[in-house]
N, C-alpha and C positions, 0 to 999 in steps of 0.2 A: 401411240406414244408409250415409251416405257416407263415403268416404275422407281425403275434405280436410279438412284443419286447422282449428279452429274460430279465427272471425276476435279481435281484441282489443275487448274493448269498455270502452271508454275510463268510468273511474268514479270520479267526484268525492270528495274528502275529507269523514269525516265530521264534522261540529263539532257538538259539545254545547259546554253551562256548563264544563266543566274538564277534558275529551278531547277530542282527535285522533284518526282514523284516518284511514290512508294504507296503498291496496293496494301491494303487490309486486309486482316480475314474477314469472312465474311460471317453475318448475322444467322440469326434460327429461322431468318425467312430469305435468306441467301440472299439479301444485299451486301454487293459487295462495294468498298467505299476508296477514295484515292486520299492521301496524306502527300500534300503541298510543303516544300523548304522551299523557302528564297532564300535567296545568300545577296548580299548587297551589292549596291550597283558602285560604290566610290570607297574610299578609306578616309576613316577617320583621322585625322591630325589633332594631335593636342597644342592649342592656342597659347603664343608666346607673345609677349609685347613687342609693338618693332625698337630699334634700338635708337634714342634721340639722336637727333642733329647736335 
């Protein structure tokens, strides 16, 4: 095995339907860690009364 540092390899985010992932750098003991976004699954509506009979 060699000595030298293993180089950075540059790794695209991942997209799905309602995730994100996004690598970290990595630690002084070279773990390297993922950063999770969800994005919602419905939209919110702001609540109106219905209109009487």
């Amino acid at each position: 095995m060699s000595d030298k540092p293993k180089e950075k390899r540059d790794v695209p985010d991942g997209k799905s339907r309602f995730m994100t992932t996004r690598r970290k750098e990595p630690t002084e003991t070279g773990f390297v860690g993922y950063e999770a976004t969800w994005e919602p699954f419905h939209k919110e509506v702001e609540y109106t009364t219905p209109k009487k009979p």
